[in-house]
C-alpha positions in Angstrom: -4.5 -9.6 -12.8 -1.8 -9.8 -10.2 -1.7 -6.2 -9.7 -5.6 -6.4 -8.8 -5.7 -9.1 -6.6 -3.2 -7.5 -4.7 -4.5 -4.2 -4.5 -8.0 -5.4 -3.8 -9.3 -3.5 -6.8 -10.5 -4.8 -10.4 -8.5 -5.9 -13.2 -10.8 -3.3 -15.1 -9.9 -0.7 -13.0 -6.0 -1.2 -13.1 -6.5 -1.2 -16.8 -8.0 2.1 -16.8 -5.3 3.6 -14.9 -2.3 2.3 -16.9 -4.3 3.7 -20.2 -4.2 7.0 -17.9 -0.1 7.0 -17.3 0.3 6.1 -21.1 -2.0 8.9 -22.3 -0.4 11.6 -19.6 3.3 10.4 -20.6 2.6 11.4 -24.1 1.5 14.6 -23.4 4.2 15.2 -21.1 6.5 14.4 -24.3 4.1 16.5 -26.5 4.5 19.6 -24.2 7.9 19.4 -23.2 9.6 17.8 -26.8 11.1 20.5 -28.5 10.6 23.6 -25.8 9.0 25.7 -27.7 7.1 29.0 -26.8 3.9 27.1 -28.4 4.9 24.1 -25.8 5.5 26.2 -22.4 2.1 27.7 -23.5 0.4 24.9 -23.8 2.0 23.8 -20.3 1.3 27.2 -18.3 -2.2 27.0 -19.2 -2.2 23.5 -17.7 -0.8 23.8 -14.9 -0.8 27.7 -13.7 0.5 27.2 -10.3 3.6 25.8 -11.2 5.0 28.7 -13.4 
């Protein structure tokens, strides 16, 4: 609520976007855990202009 008032947005909104950062983090650990060849695949195909 805090974080809404002060940002001007909804509470709903800041909700939505914390939800997003949790979801992304674990992927992030998913892709990245054990570095394996499956992993860096998974990762290049993601995000091709960073490899």
């Amino acid at each position: 609520l805090r974080i809404a008032r002060g940002s001007g947005t909804s509470v709903r909104d800041v909700n939505r976007l914390i939800q997003q950062l949790i979801q992304t983090n674990k992927l992030v650990k998913q892709l990245t855990g054990v570095g394996s060849k499956k992993a860096r695949r998974k990762m290049k195909n993601l995000f091709p202009f960073t490899m």
